[in-house]
N, C-alpha and C positions, 0 to 999 in steps of 0.2 A: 859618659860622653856620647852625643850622638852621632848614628853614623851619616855619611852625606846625602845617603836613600830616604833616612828618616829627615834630614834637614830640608832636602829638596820636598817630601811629603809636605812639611810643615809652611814653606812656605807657596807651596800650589794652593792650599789648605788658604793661609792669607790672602793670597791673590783670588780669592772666591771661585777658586775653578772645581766646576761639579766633582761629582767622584766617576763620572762619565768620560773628561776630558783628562782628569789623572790616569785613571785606567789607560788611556790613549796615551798617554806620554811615555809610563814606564813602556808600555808594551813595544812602542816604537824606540825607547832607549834602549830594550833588552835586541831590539832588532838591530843596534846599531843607524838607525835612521834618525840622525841627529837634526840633517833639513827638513826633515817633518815635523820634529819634534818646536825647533823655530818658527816653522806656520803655523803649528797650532798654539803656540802662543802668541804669536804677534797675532792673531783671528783672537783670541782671547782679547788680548790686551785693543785691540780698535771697537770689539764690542763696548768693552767699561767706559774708553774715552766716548764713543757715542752713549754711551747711559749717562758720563758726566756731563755732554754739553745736553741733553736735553731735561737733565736737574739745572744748568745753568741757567737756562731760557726760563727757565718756569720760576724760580726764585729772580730774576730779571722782572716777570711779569709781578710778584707779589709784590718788587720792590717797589714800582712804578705806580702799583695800588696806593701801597703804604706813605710813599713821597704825596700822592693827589690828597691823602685823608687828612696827612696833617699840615698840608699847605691850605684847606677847608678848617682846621679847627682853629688855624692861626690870625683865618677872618671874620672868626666868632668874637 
């Protein structure tokens, strides 16, 4: 069974956080500085949502490609 050092490992590990910003997290957990430990995930976490909106926008623009190509091959 794992322990909840190994589970939280595992899911920073999921959540794509460097092994820079895990380092930062125990270290600040072993410090007991649990509101840090909350910034630097919620700074985590609004990085990914800004990587998600601007994968949104860009598949946006392909979709808008992809509607114009075959609203052209349907006047073929």
């Amino acid at each position: 069974m794992k322990s909840n050092t190994e589970k939280t490992l595992q899911n920073l590990k999921d959540a794509n956080c460097s092994s820079e910003l895990i380092r930062k997290y125990f270290d600040l957990a072993n410090d007991g500085k649990i509101v840090q430990q909350l910034k630097l995930l919620t700074t985590h976490k609004s990085e990914l949502l800004n990587s998600l909106h601007r994968c949104q926008k860009q598949i946006d623009c392909l979709d808008f490609l992809i509607f114009n190509l075959e609203q052209k091959i349907k006047t073929l």
